[in-house]
N, C-alpha and C positions, 0 to 999 in steps of 0.2 A: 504493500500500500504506500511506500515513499514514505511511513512516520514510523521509524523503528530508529529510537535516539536513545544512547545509554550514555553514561557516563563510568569513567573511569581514574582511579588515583595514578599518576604515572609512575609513583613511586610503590608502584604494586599491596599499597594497604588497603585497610577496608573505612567505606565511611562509617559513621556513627552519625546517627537520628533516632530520636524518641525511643534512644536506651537498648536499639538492635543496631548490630552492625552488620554490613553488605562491601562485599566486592565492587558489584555496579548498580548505578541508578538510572533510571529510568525515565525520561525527564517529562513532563507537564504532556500529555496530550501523544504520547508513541505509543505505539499499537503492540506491545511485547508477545500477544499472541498467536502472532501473523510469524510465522518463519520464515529467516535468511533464504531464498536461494529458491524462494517459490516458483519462479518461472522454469527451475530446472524439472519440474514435476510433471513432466511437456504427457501428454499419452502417448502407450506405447514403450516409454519406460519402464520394463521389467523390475528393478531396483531401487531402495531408498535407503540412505542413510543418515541418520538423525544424530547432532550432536547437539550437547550442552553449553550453552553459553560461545561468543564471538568464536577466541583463541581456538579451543578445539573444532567450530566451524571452518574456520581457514587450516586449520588441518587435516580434516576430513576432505574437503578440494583438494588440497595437495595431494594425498592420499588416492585420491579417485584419479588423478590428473596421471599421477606418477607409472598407477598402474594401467594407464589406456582406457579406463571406464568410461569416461566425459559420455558417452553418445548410449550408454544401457544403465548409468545410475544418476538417478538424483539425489543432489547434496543439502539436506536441511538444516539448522541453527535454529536453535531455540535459544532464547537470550533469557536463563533463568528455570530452574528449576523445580520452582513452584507454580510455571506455567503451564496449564493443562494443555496440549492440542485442540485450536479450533477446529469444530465440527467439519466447515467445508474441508481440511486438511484429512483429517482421517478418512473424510468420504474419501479422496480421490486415493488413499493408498491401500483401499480397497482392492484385496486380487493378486495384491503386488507383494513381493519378498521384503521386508523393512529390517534394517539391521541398527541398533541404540546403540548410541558411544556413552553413556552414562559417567558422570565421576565414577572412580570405585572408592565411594565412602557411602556413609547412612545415606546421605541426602539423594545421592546417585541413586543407588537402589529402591528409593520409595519412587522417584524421578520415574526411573526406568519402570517400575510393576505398574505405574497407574499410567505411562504412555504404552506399554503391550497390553493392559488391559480395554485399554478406547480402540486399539489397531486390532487386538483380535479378532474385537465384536464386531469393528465393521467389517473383519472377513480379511484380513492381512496376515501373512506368513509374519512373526515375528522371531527374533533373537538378540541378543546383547554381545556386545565386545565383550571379553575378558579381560577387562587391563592385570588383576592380581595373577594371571600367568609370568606377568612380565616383570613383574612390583613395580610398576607405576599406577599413577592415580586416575591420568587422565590420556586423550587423546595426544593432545600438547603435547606430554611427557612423552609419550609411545613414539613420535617422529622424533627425537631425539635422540632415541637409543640408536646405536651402533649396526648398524644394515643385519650383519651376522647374529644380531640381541633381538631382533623383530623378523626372522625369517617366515612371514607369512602375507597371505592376501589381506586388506581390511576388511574388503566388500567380498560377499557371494558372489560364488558364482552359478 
């Protein structure tokens, strides 16, 4: 929709407001339920893949790019992990194979069970990354590792 505006500390901290703190914010009027990369959701695409928050978005691309996928997966971002999948979203991954980049801590996990549980019922192949194969947390971290530390595909195939 063009209104998906976060804000972020550059010095990697978190903010603090009304006694919670956050990574990023959200600013006045952005759309956080709308995912990064919608128009890659083209039909006909076989494939989807859902990350958590910006940073692991643009590694999930990378990821997809790296391994030839661009033209059989689409790349989503969810900015926030307390954000549920809007409805038109899960209609359209309806049919389709969906694979979650979840954090692997708590928050990942509850993230992760209530986004497969909107995508099974509309009828979506589901499954999750395992980052704790690797001991990392996140996608982020997973591009990072050493070619020979990550010898696998992201995406299905």
């Amino acid at each position: 929709c063009g209104r998906i505006v976060q804000a972020r500390r550059m010095d990697g901290g978190e903010w603090e407001r009304t006694g919670h703190k956050f990574k990023s914010w959200s600013l006045p009027g952005s759309c956080a339920a709308v995912p990064l990369g919608l128009p890659t959701l083209a039909d006909g695409v076989p494939f989807v893949g859902i990350a958590s928050g910006g940073p692991d978005t643009l590694a999930l691309l990378a990821c997809v790019i790296a391994e030839g996928r661009e033209a059989d997966c689409a790349t989503l971002g969810i900015l926030g992990e307390s954000v549920k999948l809007a409805a038109p979203v899960v209609k359209q991954c309806s049919g389709r194979r969906v694979r979650l980049f979840a954090h692997n801590d708590e928050a990942g996990r509850r993230c992760a069970a209530t986004w497969a549980e909107q995508l099974s019922e509309a009828g979506a192949t589901v499954d999750a990354f395992d980052f704790s194969a690797f001991g990392c947390k996140d996608l982020n971290d997973f591009v990072k590792l050493k070619p020979e530390a990550r010898d696998c595909e992201v995406m299905p195939r």
